[in-house]
C-alpha positions as CSV (number, residue, x, y, z in Angstrom):
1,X,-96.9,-84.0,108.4
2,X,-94.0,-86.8,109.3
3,X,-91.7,-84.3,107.7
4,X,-92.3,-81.3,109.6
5,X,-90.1,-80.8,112.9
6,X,-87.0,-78.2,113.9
7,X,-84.7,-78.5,111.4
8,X,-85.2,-76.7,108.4
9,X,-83.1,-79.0,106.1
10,X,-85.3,-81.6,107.2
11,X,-88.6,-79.4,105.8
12,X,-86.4,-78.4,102.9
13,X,-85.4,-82.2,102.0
14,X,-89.4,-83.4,102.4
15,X,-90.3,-80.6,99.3
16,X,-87.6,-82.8,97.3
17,X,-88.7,-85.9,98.0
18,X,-90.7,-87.2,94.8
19,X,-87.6,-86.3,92.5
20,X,-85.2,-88.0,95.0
21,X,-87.8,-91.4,94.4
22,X,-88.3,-90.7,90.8
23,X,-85.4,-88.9,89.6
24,X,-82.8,-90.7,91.5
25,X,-84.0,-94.3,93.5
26,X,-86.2,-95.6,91.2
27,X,-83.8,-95.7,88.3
28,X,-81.2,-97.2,90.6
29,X,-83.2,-99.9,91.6
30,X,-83.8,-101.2,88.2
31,X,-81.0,-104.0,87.0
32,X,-78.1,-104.2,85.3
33,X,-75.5,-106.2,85.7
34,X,-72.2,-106.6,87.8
35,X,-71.1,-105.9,91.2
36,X,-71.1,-102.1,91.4
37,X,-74.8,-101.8,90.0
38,X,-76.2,-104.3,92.7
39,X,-74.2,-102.3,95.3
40,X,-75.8,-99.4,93.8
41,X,-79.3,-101.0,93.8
42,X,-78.6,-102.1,97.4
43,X,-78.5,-98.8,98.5
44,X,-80.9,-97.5,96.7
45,X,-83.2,-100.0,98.7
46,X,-81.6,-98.8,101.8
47,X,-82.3,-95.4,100.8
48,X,-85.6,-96.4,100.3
49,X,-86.7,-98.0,103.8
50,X,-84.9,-94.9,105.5
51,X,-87.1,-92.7,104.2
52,X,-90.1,-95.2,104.8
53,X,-88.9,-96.0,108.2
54,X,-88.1,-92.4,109.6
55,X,-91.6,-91.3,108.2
56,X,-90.5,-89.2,105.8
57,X,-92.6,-90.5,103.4
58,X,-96.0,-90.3,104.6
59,X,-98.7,-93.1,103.8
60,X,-100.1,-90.2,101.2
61,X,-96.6,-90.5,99.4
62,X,-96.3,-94.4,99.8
63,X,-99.6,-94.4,97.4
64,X,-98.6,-92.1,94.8
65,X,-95.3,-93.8,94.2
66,X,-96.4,-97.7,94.4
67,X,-97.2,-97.7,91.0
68,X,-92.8,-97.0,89.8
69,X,-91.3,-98.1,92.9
70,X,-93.6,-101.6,93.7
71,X,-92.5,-104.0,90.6
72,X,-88.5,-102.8,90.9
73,X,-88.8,-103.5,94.7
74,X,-90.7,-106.9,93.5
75,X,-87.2,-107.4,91.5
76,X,-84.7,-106.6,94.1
77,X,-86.2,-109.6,96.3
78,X,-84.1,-111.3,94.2
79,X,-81.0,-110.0,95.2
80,X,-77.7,-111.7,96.0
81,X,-77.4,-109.7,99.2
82,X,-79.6,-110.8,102.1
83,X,-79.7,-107.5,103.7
84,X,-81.3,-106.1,100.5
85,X,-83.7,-108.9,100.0
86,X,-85.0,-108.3,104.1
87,X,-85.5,-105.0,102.9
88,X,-87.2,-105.1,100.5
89,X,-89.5,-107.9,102.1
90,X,-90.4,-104.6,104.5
91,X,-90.6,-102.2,102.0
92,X,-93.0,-104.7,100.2
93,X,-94.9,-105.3,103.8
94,X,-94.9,-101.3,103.7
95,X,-96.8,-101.4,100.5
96,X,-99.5,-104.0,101.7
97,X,-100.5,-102.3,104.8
98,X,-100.8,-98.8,103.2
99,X,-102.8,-99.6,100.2
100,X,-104.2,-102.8,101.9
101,X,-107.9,-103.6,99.8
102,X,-107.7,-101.0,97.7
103,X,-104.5,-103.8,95.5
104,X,-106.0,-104.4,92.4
105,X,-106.5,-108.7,92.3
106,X,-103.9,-108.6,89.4
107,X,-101.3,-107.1,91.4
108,X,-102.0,-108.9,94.3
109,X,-101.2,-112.0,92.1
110,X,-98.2,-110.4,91.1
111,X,-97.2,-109.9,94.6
112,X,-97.3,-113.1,96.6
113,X,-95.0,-115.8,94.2
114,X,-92.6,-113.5,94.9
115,X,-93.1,-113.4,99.2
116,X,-93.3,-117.1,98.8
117,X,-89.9,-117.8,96.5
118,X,-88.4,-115.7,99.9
119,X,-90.3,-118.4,102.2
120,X,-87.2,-120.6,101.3
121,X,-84.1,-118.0,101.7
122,X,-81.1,-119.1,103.1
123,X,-81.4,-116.5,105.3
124,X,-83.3,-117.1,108.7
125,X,-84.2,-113.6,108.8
126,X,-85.3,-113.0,105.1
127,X,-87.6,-116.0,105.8
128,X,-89.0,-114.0,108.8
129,X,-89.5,-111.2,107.3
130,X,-91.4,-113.0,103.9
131,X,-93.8,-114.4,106.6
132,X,-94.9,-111.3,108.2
133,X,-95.5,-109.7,104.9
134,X,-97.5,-112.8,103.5
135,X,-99.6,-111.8,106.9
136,X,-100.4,-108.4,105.3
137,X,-100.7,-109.6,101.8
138,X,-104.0,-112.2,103.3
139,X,-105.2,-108.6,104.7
140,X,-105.4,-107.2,101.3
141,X,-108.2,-109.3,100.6
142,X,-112.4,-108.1,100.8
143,X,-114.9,-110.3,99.8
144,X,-114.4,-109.2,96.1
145,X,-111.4,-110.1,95.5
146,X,-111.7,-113.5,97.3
147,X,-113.6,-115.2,95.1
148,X,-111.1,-114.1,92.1
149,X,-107.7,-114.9,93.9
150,X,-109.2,-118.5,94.8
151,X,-106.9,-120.6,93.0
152,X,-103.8,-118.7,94.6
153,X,-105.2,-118.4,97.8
154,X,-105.7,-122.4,97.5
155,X,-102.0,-122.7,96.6
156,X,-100.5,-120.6,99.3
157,X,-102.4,-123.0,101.9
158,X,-100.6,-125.9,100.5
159,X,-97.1,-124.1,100.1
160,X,-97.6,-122.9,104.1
161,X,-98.4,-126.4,105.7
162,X,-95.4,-127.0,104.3
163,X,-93.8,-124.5,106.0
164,X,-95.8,-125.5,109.1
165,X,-93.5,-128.6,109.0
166,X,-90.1,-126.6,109.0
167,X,-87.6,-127.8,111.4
168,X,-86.7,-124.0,112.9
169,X,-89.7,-123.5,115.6
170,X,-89.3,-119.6,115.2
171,X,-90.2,-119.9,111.1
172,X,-93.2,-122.6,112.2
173,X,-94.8,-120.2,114.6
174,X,-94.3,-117.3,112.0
175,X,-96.0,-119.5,109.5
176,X,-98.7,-120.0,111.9
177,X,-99.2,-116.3,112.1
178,X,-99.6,-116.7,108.3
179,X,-102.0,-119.3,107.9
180,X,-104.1,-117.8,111.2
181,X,-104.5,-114.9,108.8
182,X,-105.0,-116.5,106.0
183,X,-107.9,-119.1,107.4
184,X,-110.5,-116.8,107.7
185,X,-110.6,-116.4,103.5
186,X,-111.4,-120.2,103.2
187,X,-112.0,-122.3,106.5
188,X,-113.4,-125.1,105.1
189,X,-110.6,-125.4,101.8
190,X,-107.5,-125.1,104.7
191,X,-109.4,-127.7,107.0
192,X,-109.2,-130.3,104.6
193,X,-106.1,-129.3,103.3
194,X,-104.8,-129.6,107.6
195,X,-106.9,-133.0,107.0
196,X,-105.0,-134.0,104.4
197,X,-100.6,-133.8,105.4
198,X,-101.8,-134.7,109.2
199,X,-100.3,-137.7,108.9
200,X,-97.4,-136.2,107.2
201,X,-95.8,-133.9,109.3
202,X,-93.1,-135.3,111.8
203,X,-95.0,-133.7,114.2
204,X,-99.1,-132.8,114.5
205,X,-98.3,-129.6,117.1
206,X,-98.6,-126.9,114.9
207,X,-101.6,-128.5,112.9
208,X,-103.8,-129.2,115.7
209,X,-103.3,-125.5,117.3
210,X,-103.8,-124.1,113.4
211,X,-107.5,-126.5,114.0
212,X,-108.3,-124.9,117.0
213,X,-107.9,-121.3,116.0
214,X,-109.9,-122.3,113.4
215,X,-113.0,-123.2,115.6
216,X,-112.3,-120.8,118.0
217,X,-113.5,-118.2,115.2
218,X,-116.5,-119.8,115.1
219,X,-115.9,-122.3,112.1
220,X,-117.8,-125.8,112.8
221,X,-117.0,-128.9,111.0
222,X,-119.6,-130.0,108.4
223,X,-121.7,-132.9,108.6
224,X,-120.8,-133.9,105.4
C-alpha cells in the first residue's frame, strides 16, 4: 500500500484520508467568490495533487472519490491562477488514466470541452499540460463508446488541426502526440479532415508526418 512506510504519522494520516477529501478538499474546491476563496480553492487543488502525486492516494482511492472530486476539479480549470489551472489539467489526466474505459460516454463528453477551452490558455504550460491529458482522454475510448462519442470525436479532429498550425513548435508536436492518439478511433474521418486544411496551414510539416503515422499503422487510402 503507497501509504505504508517508517513513519507512523504517515500510516496514521492514510486512515484519514477519505474525510480529509470529503470532509475538508472537496468542499473547498467548490466556488464562491472573491480572492481569499480562490486562494482557498487553489490550495485545496494543491492539496489535492500532493496527495495524488506522493501516492498517498492509491488508484483504489482515485476511483472511489472521482465521482465528488471530478466535476469541482472540471470547475477549477477555470481558474484565474495558472498554477491551479495546470493542476488540475494533471489531476484531471490522473483521473483518465486510472478509470481509463471504464468513463461512462456521458462523462467523457463532460470531460473534453473543458481540456480543449485549456488548449488556448495564456499559459504555455497549461496548454502543455491540456494536451497530454486530451492524450489520455482518446485512451478512454473501446469500441463501445466510439460509435456514441462520434460527433465529438469528429469535432476534436477539427479543433486539433488547428492546433497543428500553432506557431510554438513545442505545443504543435504535443498536439501531434494528441491527434497520433486520437487517429486510431477514426483514420478515414481525420484523413480527410488532414485533406481538407492542407492547403491551409502556413506550413504542411506537421500534417504530412500526422499522414504517415497514419499509414504506418496499417491504414490505406481508399479507392474511392
Amino acid at each position: 500500500h503507497p501509504c505504508k512506510g517508517p513513519v507512523w504519522m504517515t500510516r496514521q494520516f492514510c486512515n484519514y484520508l477519505e474525510i480529509v477529501i470529503k470532509d475538508i478538499l472537496a468542499p473547498n474546491l467548490q466556488w464562491h467568490g472573491g480572492r481569499t476563496a480562490a486562494a482557498i480553492r487553489t490550495t485545496a487543488v494543491s492539496c489535492l495533487w500532493a496527495l495524488i502525486y506522493s501516492k498517498l492516494l492509491s488508484p483504489e482511492e482515485t476511483l472511489n472519490v472521482e465521482q465528488l472530486l471530478l466535476p469541482k476539479i472540471l470547475a477549477t480549470l477555470d481558474e484565474d491562477s495558472k498554477m491551479t489551472r495546470s493542476l488540475s489539467c494533471q489531476i484531471v489526466r490522473v483521473f483518465l488514466e486510472v478509470i481509463g474505459k471504464q468513463f461512462e460516454p456521458d462523462k467523457l463528453a463532460a470531460i473534453y470541452p473543458e481540456l480543449l477551452k485549456r488548449l488556448d490558455d495564456a499559459s504555455h504550460d497549461v496548454r502543455l499540460e491540456a494536451a497530454k491529458a486530451l492524450a489520455d482522454w482518446f485512451r478512454c475510448i473501446d469500441d463501445d463508446k466510439k460509435a456514441l462519442l462520434r460527433s465529438s470525436i469528429e469535432f476534436l479532429y477539427q479543433e486539433l488541426l488547428v492546433g497543428l498550425d500553432d506557431p510554438n513548435q513545442s505545443i504543435q508536436l504535443a498536439v501531434l502526440d494528441v491527434l497520433k492518439e486520437a487517429g486510431v478511433l477514426y483514420p478515414d474521418l481525420l484523413v480527410e479532415q488532414i485533406k481538407a486544411v492542407l492547403h491551409k496551414h502556413r506550413s504542411p510539416t506537421y500534417l504530412n508526418l500526422l499522414l504517415l503515422h497514419i499509414e504506418s499503422t496499417g491504414w490505406r487510402y481508399s479507392k474511392s
